[in-house]
N, C-alpha and C positions, 0 to 999 in steps of 0.2 A: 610470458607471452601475452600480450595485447589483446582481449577480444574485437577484433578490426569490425568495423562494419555495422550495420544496424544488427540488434537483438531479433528483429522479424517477432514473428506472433508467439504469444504466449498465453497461457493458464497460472493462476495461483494455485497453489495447494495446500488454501486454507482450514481451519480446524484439524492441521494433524497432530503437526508438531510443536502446534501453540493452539493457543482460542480453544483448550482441551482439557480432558482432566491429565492428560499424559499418563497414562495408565499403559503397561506394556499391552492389555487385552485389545485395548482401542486403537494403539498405533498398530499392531499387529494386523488388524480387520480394515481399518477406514480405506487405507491405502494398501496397494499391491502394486511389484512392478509391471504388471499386468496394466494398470492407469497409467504408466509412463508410457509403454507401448504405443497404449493404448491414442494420450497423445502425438505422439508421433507420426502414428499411420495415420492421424487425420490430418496430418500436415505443418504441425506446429515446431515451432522453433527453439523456442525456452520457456522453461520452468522455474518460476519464484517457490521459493521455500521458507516460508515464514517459522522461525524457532523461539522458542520463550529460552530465557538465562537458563530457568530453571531447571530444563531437560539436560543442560551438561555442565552444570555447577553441583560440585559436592553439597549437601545442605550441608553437614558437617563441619565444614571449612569457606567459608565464601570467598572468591574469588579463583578457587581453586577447580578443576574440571574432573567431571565424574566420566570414566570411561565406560559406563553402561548409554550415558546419554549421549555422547560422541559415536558410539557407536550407532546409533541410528542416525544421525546425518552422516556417516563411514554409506550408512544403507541407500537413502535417499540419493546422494551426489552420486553413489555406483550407478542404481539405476537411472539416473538423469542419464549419465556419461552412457551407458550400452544401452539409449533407447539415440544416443545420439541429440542431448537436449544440452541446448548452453542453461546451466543453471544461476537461479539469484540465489543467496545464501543470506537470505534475512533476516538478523536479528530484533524479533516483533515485538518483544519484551528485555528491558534490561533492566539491571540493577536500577533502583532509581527513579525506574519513570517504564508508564505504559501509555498509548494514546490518550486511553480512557481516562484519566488520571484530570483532565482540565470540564471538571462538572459542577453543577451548582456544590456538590460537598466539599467540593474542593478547595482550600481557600492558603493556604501555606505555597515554602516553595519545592521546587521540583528537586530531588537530590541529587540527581546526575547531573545538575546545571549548577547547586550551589554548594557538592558537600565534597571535597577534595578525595576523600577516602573511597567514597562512592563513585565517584570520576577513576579514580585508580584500577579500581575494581574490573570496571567492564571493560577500562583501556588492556587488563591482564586479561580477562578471556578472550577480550580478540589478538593477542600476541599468542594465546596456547592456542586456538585455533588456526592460527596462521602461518606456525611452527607446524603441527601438525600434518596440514596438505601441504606445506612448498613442496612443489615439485610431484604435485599428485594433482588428481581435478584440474589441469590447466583450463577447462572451457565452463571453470566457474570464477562467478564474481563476488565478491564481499560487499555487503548491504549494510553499512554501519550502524545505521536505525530507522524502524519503524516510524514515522506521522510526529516526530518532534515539536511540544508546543512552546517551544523558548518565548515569555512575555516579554525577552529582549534577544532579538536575533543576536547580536554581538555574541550571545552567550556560546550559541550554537556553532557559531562560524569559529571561533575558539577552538572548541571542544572537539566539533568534526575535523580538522585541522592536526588537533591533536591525534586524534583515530588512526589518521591517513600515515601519519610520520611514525604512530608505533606499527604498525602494519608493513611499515618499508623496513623499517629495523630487521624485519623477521623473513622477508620475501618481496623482493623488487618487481618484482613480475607480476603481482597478483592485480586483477583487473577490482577495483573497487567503485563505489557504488553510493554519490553522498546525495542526499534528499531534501529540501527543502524545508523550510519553518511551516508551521500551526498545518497539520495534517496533512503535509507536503502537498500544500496547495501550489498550483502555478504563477499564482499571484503573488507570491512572496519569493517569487525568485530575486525580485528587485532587491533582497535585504542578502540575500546570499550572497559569499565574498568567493567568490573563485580560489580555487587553490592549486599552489605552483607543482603540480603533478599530470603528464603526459598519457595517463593511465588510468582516467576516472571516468565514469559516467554517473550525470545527475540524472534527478529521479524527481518526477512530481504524481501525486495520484489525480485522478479527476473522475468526481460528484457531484458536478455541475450542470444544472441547478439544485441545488438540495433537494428542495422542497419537491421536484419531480423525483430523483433515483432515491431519496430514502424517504417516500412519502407509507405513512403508519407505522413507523420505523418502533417497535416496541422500547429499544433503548435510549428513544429520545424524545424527554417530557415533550416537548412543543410538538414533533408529529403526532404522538399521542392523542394531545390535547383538540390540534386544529383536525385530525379524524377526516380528510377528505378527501376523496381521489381527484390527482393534480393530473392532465393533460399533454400530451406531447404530439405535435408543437399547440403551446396555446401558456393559459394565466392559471397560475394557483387562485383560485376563485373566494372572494370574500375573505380575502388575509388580513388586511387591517380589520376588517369587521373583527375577525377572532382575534385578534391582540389588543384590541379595545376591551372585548369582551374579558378578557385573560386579566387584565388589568383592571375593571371596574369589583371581579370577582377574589381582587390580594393574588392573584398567581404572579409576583414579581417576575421571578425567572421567566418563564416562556413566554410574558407578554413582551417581555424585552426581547427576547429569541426571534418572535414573530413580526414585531415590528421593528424590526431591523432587515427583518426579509420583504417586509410591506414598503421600508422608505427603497432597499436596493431595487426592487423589481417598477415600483410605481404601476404605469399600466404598459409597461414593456411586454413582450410576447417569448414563453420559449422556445425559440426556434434554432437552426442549425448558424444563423447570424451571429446569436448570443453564445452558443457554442465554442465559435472562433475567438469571439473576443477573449473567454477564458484563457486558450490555447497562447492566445497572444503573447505573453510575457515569457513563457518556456521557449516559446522560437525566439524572441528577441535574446532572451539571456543564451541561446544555441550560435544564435549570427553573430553576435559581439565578442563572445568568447572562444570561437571558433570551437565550439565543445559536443559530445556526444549527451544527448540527452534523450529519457527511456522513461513512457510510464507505465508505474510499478505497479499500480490498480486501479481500476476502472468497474462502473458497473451500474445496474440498477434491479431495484427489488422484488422480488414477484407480485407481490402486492401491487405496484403500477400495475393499470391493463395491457396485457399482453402484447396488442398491437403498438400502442403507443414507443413502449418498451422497445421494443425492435425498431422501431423508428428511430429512437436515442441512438441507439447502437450504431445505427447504418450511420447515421450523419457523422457521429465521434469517431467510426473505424474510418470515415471517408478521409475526415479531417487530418485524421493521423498517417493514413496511405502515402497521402497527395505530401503531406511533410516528411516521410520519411521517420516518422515516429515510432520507434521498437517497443512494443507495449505485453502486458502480463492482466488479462480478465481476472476479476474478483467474481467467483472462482470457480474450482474446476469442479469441485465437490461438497455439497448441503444444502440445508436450507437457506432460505432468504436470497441467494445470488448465485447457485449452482447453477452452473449446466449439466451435472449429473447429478440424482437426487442420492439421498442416502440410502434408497435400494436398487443402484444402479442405473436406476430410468434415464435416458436422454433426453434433453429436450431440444428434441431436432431441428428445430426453426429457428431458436436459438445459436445450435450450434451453425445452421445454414450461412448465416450472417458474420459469424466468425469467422468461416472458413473463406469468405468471402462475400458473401450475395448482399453488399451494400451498395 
């Protein structure tokens, strides 16, 4: 059965079942279906479920699935299903490749994209996965992969293609879920090849403007470096100065990083204008294709100033409203982009804006 219709609002449920140490003690505490409820009663619609390979791969055997770790997505989809939430079913780590993986250390190629054995692999966990729920979970969707940074989309539109075809093999009905190239940005929708299936929903994230949602960003040299609090609406302030400086000082990587963000922005303004323009290419690739398209995460960091921050929100929930965009906030739970903190705290103004008040 088809998930018909828009996704409506949603939460990630980041750092449970990935971005973790996957320790039974942690997935046991972080989450409860008490958060799914919880969800719920505030009014929300679907639930993303990000899972690393790891949690239901045998180490022992790879490619093979461990029923200790299947069992806890068995937990997750129950409660999604009896709080009443269309769930994502995310796979946020695969054999092969993880987002993180495209950094200055990085210089090789990605093995999901170029090692056949490695392609095989993950193509089998999503076949046991997908044998498993036929005919269980109908009001979830399969999320083939996490922020894929194929250096040749060809490769990807290939591969998810493949995905899509071993997943019918196993269950015709299942509502799936394929995402865009280099950090399922929306701008790369242009490279994505559509695929001949009546039952999919694309997926783009949006982080747009960097330099505003992940500004002191700890795991990335360049916000690190340029250290400044970026504005909404308005200029990342003295950006070319710092990627001059970044360069004059041997920092290759982030003077390249930053001025790359100094030639895109020039003396442009971030405002809810430049917002749309991001969006632009996901609706274009939505009206051409006649296609359902959902974004899978969204957000911005505490570290921005508060107000600001809620300003982003309003404009990008606007933007998404008025489109008809089914969207999943990064996230429901932690630091850096929670709306609950890890001792439960709400951040009510945050949530205010979610729930509506843009």
């Amino acid at each position: 059965m088809a998930l018909q219709g828009k996704l409506g609002r949603g939460f990630n449920v980041g750092g449970w079942l990935s971005q973790s140490d996957l320790s039974v003690q942690h997935m046991r505490h972080f989450l409860t279906e008490a958060d799914f409820r919880q969800m719920a009663e505030w009014g929300f619609a679907n639930v993303r479920i990000p899972f690393d390979y790891e949690l239901i791969e045998d180490p022992s055997a790879p490619g093979r699935c461990s029923e200790s770790g299947l069992a806890w997505l068995d937990t997750a989809l129950a409660w999604a299903e009896d709080a009443g939430l269309t769930a994502v079913l995310d796979m946020h780590k695969a054999p092969g490749f993880v987002f993180t993986m495209m950094t200055r250390e990085f210089h090789g190629e990605i093995p999901l994209l170029s090692d056949p054995a490695v392609q095989q692999r993950w193509l089998d966990l999503w076949r046991r996965v997908t044998q498993r729920y036929r005919g269980r979970f109908r009001q979830t969707a399969f999320e083939l992969l996490n922020e894929i940074t194929a250096p040749d989309p060809e490769s990807w539109n290939v591969l998810a293609a493949r995905a899509v075809e071993t997943i019918r093999e196993a269950d015709t009905d299942r509502t799936i879920v394929v995402g865009t190239n280099m950090w399922n940005q929306a701008a790369t929708f242009a490279d994505l090849r559509p695929i001949d299936d009546d039952n999919l929903i694309y997926t783009f994230h949006f982080y747009d403007p960097i330099m505003f949602t992940h500004q002191r960003a700890r795991w990335m040299p360049e916000m690190v470096y340029y250290n400044r609090t970026v504005p909404y609406p308005g200029r990342p302030p003295e950006l070319r100065e710092a990627a001059n400086r970044a360069a004059a000082e041997g920092n290759d990587f982030v003077a390249e990083r930053l001025a790359k963000q100094a030639d895109f922005y020039g003396d442009r303004a971030h405002d809810r204008d430049m917002l749309a323009e991001f969006v632009a290419p996901a609706l274009k690739f939505r009206d051409y294709n006649d296609v359902e398209i959902y974004c899978g995460e969204f957000g911005v960091i505490h570290l921005a100033p508060a107000e600001d921050r809620l300003r982003w929100l309003r404009d990008t929930l606007g933007l998404f409203e008025a489109e008809e965009i089914g969207w999943s906030v990064w996230t429901y739970k932690g630091k850096g982009f929670g709306t609950v903190d890890k001792e439960g705290n709400v951040d009510s103004d945050m949530l205010a804006v979610l729930r509506g008040d843009w």
